[in-house]
mmJSON file of the N, C-alpha and C atoms, coordinates in Angstrom:
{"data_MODEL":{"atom_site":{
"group_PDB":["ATOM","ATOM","ATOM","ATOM","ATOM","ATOM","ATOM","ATOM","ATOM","ATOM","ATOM","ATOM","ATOM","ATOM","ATOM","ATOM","ATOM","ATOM","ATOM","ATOM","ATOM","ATOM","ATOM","ATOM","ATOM","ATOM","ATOM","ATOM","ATOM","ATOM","ATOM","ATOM","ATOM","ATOM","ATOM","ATOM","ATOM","ATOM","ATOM","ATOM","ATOM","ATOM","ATOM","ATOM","ATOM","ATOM","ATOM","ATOM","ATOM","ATOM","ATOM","ATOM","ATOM","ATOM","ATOM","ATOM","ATOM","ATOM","ATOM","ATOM","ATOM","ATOM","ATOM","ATOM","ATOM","ATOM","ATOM","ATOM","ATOM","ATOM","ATOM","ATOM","ATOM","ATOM","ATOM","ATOM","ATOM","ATOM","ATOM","ATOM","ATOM","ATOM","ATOM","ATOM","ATOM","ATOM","ATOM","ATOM","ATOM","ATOM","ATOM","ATOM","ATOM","ATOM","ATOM","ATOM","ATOM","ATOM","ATOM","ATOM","ATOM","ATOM","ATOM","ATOM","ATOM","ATOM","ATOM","ATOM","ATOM","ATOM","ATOM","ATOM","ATOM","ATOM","ATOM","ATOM","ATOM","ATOM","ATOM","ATOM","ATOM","ATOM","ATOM","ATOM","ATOM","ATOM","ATOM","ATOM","ATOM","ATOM","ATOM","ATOM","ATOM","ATOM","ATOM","ATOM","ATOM","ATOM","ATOM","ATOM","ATOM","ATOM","ATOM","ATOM","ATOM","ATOM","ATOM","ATOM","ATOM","ATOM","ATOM","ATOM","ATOM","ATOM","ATOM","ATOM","ATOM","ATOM","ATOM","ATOM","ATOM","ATOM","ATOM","ATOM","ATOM","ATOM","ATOM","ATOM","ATOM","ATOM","ATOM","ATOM","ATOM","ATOM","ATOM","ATOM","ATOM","ATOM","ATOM","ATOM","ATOM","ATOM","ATOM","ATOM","ATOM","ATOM","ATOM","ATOM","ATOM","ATOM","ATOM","ATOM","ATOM","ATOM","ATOM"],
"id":[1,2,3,4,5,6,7,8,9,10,11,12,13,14,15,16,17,18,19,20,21,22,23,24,25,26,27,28,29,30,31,32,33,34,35,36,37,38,39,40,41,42,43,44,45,46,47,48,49,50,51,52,53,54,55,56,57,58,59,60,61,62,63,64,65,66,67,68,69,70,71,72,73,74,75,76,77,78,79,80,81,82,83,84,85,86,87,88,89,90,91,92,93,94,95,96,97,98,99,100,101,102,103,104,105,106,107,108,109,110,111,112,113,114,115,116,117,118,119,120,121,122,123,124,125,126,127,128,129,130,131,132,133,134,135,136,137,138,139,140,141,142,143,144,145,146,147,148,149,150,151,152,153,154,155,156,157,158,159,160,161,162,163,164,165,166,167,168,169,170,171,172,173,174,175,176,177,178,179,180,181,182,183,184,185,186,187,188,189,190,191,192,193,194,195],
"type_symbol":["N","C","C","N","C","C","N","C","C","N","C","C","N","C","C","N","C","C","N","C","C","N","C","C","N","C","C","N","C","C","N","C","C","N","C","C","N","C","C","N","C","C","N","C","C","N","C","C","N","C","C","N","C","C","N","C","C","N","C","C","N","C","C","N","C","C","N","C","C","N","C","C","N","C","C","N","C","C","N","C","C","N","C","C","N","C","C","N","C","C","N","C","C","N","C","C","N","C","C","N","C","C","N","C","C","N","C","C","N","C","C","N","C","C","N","C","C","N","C","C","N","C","C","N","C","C","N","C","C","N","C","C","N","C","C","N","C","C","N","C","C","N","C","C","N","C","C","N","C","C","N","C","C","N","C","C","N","C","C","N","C","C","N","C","C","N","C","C","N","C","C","N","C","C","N","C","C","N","C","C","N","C","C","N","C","C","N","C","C","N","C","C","N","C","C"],
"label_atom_id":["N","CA","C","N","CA","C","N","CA","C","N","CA","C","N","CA","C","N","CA","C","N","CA","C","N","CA","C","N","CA","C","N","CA","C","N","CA","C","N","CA","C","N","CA","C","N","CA","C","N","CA","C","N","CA","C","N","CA","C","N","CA","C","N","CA","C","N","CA","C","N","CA","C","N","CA","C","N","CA","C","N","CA","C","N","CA","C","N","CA","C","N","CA","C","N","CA","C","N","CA","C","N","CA","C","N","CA","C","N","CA","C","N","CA","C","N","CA","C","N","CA","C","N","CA","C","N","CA","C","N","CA","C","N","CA","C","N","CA","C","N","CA","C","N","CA","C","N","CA","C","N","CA","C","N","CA","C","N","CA","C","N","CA","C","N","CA","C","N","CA","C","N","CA","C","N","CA","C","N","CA","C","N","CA","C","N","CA","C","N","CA","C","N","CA","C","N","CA","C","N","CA","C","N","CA","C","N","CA","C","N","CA","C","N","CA","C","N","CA","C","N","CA","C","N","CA","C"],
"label_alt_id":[null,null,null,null,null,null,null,null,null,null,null,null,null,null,null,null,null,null,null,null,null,null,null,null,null,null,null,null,null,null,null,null,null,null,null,null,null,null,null,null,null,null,null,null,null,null,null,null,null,null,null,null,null,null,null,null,null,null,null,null,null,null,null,null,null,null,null,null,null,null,null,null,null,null,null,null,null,null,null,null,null,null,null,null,null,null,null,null,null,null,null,null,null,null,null,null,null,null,null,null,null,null,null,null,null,null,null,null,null,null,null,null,null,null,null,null,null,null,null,null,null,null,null,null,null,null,null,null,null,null,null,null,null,null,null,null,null,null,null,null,null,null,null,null,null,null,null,null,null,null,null,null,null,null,null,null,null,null,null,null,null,null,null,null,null,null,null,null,null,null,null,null,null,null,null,null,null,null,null,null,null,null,null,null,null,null,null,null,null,null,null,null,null,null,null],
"label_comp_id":["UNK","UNK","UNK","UNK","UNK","UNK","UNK","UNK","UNK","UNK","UNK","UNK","UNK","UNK","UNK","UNK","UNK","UNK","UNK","UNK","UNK","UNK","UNK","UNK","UNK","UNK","UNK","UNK","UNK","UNK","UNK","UNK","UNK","UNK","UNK","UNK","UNK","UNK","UNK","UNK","UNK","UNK","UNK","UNK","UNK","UNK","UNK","UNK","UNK","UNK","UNK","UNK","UNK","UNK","UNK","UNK","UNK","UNK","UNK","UNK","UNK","UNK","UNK","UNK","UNK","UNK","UNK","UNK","UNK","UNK","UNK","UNK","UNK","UNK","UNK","UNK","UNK","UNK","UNK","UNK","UNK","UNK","UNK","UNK","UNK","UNK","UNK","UNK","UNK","UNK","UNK","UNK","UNK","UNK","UNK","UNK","UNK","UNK","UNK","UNK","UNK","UNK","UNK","UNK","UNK","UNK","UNK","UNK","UNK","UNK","UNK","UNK","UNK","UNK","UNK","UNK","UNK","UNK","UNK","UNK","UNK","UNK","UNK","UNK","UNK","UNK","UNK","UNK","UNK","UNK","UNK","UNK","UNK","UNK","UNK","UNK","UNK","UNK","UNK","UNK","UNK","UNK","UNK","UNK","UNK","UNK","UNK","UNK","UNK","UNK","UNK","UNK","UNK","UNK","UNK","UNK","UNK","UNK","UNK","UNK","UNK","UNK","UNK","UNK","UNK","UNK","UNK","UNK","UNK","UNK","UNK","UNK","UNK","UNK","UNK","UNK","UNK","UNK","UNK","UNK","UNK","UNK","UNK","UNK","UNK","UNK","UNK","UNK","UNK","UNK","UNK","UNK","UNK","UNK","UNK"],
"label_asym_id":["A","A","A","A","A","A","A","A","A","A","A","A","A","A","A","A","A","A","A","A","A","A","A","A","A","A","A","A","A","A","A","A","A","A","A","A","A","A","A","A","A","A","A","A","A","A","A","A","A","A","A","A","A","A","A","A","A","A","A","A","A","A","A","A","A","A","A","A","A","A","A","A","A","A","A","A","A","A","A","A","A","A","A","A","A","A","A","A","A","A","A","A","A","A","A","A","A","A","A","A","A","A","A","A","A","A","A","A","A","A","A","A","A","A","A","A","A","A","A","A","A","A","A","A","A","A","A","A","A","A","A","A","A","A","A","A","A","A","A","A","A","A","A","A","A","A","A","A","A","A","A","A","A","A","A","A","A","A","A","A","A","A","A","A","A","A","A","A","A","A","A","A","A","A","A","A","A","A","A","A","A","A","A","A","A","A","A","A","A","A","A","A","A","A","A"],
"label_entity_id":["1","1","1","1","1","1","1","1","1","1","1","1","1","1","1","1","1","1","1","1","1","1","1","1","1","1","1","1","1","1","1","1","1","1","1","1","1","1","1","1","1","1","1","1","1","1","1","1","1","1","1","1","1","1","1","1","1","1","1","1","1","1","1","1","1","1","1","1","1","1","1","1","1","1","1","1","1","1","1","1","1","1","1","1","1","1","1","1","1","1","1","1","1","1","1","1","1","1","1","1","1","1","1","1","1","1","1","1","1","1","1","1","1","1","1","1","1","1","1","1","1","1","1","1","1","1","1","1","1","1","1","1","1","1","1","1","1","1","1","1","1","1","1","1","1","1","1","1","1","1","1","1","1","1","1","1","1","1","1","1","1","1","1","1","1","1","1","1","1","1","1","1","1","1","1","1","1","1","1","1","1","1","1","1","1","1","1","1","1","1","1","1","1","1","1"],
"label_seq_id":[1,1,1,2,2,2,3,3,3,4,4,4,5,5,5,6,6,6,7,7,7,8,8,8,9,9,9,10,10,10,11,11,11,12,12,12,13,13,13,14,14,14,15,15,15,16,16,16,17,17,17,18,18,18,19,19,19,20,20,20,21,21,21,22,22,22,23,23,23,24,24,24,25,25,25,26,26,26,27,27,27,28,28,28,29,29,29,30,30,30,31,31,31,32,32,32,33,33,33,34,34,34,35,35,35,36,36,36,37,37,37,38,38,38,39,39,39,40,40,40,41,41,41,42,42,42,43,43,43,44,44,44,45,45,45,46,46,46,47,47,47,48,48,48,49,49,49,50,50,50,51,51,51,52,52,52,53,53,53,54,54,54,55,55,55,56,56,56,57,57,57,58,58,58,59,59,59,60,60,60,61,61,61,62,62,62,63,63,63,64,64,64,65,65,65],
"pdbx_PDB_ins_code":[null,null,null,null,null,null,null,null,null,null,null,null,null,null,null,null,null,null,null,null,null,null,null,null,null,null,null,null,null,null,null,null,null,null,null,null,null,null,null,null,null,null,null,null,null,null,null,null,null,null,null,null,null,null,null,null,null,null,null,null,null,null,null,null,null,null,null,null,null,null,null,null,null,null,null,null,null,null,null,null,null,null,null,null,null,null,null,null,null,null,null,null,null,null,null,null,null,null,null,null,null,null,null,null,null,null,null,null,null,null,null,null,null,null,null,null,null,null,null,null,null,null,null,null,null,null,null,null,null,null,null,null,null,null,null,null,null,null,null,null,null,null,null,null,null,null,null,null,null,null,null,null,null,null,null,null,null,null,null,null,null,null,null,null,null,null,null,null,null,null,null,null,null,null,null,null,null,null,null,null,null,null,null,null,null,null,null,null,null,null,null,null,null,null,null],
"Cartn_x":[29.221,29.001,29.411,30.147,30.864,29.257,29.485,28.374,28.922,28.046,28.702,28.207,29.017,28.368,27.323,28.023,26.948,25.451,25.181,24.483,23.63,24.227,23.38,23.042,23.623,23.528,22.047,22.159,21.151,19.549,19.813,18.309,17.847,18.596,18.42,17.475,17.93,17.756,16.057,16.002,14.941,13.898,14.312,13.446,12.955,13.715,13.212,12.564,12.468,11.678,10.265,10.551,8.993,8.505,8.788,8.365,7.479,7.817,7.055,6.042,5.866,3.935,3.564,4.36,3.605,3.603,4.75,5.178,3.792,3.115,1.838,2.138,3.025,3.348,2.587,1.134,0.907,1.299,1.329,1.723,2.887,3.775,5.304,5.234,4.637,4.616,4.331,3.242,3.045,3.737,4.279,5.35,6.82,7.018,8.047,7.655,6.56,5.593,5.921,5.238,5.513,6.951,7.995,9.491,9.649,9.434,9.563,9.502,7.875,7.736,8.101,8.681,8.908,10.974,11.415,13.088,13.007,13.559,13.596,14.919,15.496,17.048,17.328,16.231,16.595,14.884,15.124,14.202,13.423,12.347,11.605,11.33,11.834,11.484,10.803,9.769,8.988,9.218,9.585,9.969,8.498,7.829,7.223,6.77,6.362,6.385,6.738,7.408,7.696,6.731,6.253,5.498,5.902,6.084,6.855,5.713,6.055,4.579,5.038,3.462,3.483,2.992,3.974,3.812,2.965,1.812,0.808,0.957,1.393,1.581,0.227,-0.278,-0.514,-0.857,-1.922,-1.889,-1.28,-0.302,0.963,-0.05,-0.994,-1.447,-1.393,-1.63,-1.828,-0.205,0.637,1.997,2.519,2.37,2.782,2.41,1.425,1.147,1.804],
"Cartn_y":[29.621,28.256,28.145,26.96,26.869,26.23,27.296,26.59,25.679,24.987,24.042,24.727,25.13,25.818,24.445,23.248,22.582,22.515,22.219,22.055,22.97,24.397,25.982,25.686,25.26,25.398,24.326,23.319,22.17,22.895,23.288,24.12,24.898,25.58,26.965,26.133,25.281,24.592,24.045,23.024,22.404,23.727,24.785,26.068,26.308,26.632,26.991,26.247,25.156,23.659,23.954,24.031,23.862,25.066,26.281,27.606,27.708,26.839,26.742,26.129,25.512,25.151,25.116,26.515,27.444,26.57,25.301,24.814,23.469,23.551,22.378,21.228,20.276,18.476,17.661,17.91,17.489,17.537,18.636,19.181,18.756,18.556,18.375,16.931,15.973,15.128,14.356,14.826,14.463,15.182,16.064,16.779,15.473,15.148,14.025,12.793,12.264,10.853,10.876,12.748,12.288,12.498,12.981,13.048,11.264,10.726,9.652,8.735,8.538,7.904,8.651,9.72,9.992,9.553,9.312,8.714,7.816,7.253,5.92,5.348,5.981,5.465,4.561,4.453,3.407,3.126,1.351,0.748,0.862,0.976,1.171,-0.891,-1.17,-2.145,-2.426,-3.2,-3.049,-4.203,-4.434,-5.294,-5.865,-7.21,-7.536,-6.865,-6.835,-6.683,-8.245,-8.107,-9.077,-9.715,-10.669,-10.505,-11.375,-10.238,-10.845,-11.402,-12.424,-13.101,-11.444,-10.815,-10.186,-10.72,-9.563,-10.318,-8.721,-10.034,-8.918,-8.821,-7.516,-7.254,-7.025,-7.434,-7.224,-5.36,-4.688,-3.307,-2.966,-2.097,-1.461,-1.352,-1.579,-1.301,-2.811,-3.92,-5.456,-6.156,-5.285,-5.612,-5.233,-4.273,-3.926,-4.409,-5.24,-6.253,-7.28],
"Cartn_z":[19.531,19.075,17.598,17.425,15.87,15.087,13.575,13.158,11.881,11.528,10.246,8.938,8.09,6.789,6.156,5.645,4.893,5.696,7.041,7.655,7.429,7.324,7.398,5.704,4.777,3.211,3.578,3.923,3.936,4.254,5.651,6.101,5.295,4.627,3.725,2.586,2.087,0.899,1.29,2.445,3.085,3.372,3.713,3.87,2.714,1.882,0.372,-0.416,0.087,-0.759,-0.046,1.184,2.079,1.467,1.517,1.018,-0.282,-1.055,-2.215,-2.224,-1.123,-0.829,0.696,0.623,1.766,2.976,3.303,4.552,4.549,3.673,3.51,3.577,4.584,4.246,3.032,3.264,2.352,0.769,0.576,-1.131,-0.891,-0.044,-0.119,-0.527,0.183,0.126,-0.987,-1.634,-3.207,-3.995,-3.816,-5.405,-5.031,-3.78,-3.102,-4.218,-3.758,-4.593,-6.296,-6.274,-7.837,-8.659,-7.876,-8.315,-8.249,-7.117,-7.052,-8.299,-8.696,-9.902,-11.216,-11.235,-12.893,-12.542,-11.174,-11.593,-12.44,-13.191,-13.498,-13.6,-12.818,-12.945,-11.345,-10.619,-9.254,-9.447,-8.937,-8.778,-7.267,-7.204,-5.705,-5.327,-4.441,-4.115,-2.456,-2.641,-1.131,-0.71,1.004,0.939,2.043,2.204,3.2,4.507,5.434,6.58,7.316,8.383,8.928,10.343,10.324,11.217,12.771,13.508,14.444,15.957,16.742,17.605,18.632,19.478,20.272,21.719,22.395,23.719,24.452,24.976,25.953,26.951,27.634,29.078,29.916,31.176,31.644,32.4,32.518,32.56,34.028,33.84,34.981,36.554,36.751,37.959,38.663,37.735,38.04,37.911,37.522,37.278,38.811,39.781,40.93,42.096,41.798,42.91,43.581],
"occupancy":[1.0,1.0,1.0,1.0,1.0,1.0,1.0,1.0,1.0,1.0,1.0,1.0,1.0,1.0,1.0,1.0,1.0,1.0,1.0,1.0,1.0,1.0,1.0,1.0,1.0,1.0,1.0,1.0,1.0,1.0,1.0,1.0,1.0,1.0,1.0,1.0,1.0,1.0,1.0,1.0,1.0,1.0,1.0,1.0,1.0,1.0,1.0,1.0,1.0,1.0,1.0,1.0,1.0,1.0,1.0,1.0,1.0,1.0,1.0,1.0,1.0,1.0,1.0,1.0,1.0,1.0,1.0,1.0,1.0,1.0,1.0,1.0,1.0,1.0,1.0,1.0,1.0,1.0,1.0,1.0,1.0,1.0,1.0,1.0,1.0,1.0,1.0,1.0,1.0,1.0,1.0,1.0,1.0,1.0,1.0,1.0,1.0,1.0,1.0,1.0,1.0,1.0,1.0,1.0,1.0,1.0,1.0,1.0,1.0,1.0,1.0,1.0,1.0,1.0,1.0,1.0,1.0,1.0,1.0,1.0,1.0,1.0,1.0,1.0,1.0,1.0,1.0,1.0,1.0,1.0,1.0,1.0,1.0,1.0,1.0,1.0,1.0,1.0,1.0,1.0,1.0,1.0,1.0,1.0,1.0,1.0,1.0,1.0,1.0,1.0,1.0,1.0,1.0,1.0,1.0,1.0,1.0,1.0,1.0,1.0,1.0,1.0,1.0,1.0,1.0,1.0,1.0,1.0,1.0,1.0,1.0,1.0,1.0,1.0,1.0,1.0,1.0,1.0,1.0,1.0,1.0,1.0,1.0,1.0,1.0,1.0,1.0,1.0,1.0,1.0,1.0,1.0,1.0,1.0,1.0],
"B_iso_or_equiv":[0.0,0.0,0.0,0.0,0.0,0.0,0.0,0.0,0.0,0.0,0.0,0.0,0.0,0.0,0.0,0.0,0.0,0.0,0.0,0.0,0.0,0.0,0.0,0.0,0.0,0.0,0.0,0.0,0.0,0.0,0.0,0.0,0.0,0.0,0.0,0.0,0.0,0.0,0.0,0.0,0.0,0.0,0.0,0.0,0.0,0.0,0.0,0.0,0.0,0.0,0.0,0.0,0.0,0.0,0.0,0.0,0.0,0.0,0.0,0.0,0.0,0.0,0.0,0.0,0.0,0.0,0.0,0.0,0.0,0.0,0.0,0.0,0.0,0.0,0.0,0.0,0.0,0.0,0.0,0.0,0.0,0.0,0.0,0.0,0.0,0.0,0.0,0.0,0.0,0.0,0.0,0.0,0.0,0.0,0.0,0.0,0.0,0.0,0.0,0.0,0.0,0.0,0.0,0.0,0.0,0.0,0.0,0.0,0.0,0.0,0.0,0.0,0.0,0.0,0.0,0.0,0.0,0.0,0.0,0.0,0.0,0.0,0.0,0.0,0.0,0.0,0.0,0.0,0.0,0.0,0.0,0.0,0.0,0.0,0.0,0.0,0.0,0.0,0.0,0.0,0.0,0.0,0.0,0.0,0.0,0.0,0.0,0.0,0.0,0.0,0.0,0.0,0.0,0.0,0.0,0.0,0.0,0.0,0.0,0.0,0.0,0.0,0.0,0.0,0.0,0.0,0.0,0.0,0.0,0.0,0.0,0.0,0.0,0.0,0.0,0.0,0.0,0.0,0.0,0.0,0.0,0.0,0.0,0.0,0.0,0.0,0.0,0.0,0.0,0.0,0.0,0.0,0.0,0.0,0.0],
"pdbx_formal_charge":[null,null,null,null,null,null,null,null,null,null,null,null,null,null,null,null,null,null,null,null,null,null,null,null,null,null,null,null,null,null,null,null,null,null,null,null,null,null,null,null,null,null,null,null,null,null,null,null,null,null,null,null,null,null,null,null,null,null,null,null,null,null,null,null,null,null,null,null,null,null,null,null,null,null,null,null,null,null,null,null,null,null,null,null,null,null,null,null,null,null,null,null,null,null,null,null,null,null,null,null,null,null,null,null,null,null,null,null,null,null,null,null,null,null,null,null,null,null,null,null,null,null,null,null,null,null,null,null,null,null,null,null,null,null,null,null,null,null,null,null,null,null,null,null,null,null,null,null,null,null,null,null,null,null,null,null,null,null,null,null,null,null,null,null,null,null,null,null,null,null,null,null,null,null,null,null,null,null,null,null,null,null,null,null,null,null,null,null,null,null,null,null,null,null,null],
"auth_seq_id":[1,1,1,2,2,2,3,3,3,4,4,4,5,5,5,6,6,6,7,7,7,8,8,8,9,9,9,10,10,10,11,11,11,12,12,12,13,13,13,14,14,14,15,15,15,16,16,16,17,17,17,18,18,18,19,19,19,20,20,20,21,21,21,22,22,22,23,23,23,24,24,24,25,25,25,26,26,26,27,27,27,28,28,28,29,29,29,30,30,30,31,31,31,32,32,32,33,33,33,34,34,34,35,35,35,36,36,36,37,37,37,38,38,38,39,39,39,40,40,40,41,41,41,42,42,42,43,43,43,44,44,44,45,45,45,46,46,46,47,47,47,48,48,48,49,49,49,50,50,50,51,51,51,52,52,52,53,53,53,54,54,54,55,55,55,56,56,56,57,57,57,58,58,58,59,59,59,60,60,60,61,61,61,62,62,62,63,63,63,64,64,64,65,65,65],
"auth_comp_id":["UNK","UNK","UNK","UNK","UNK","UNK","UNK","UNK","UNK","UNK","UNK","UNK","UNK","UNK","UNK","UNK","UNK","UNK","UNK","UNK","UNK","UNK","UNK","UNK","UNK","UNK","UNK","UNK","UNK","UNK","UNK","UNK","UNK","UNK","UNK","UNK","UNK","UNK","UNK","UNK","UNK","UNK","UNK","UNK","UNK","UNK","UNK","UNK","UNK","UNK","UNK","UNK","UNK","UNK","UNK","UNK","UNK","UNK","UNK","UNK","UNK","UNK","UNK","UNK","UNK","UNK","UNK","UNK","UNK","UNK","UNK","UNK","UNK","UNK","UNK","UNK","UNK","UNK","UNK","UNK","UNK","UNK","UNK","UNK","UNK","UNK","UNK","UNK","UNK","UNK","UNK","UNK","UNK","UNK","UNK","UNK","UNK","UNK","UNK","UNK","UNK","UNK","UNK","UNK","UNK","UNK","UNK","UNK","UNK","UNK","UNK","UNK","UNK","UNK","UNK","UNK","UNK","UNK","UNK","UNK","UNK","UNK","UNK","UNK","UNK","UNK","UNK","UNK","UNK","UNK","UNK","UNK","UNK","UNK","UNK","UNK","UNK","UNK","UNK","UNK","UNK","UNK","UNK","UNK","UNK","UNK","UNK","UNK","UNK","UNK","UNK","UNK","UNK","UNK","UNK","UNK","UNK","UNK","UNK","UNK","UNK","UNK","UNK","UNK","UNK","UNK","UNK","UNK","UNK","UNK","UNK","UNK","UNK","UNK","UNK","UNK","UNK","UNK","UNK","UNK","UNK","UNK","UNK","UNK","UNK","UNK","UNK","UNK","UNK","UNK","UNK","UNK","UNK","UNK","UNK"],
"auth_asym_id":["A","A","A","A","A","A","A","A","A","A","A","A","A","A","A","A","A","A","A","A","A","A","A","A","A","A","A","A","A","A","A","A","A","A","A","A","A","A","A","A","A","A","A","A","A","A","A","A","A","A","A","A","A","A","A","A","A","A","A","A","A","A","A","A","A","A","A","A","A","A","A","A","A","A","A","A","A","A","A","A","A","A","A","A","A","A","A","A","A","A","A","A","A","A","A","A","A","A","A","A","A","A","A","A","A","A","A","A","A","A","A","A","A","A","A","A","A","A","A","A","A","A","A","A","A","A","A","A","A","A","A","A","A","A","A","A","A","A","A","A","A","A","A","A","A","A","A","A","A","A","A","A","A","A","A","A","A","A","A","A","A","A","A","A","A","A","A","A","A","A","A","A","A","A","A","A","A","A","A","A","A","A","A","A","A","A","A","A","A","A","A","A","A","A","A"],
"auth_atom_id":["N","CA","C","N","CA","C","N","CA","C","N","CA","C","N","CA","C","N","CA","C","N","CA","C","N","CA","C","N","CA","C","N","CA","C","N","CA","C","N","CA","C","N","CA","C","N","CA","C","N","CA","C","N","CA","C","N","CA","C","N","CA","C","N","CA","C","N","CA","C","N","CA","C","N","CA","C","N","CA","C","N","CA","C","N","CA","C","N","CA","C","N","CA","C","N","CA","C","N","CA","C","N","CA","C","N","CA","C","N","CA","C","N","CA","C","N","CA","C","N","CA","C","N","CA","C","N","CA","C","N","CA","C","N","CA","C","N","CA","C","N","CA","C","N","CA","C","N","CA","C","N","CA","C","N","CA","C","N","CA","C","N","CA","C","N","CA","C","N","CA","C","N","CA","C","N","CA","C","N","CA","C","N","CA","C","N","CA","C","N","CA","C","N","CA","C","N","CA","C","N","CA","C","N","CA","C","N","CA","C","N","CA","C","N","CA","C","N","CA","C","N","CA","C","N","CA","C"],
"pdbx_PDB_model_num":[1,1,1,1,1,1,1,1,1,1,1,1,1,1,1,1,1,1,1,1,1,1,1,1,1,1,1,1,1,1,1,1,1,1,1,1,1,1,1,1,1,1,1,1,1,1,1,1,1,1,1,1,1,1,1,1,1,1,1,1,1,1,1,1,1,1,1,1,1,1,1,1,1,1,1,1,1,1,1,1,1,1,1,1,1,1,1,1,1,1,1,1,1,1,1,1,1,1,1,1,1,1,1,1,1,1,1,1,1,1,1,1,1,1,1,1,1,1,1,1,1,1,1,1,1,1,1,1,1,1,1,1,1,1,1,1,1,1,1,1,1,1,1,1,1,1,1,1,1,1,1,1,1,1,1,1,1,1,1,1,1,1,1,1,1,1,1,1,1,1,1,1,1,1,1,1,1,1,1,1,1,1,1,1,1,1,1,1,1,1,1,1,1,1,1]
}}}
């Protein structure tokens, strides 16, 4: 199977990031948060949620009737 070098460079990289807090999402996640707020070279913009009307189905046993 052909492998892709950047692809293999990428994991390696994503391995070695997780590695430094011991594979923990959490800690990843906030060292993520706080790189986030010290960029200041792109603006974070949030946009709404959109709120769209929902449609209620009926439960699959009353649908086969």
């Amino acid at each position: 199977m052909w492998k892709d070098p950047i692809i293999e460079e990428l994991q390696q990289q994503r391995d070695e990031y997780a590695k430094q807090f011991n594979y923990d999402l959490t800690a990843m996640f906030e060292d993520l948060k706080a790189k986030e707020r010290l960029n200041t070279t792109h603006t974070i913009v949030s946009w709404p949620v959109s709120r769209r009307p929902v449609t209620v189905l009926p439960p699959a046993a009353e649908v086969s009737k």
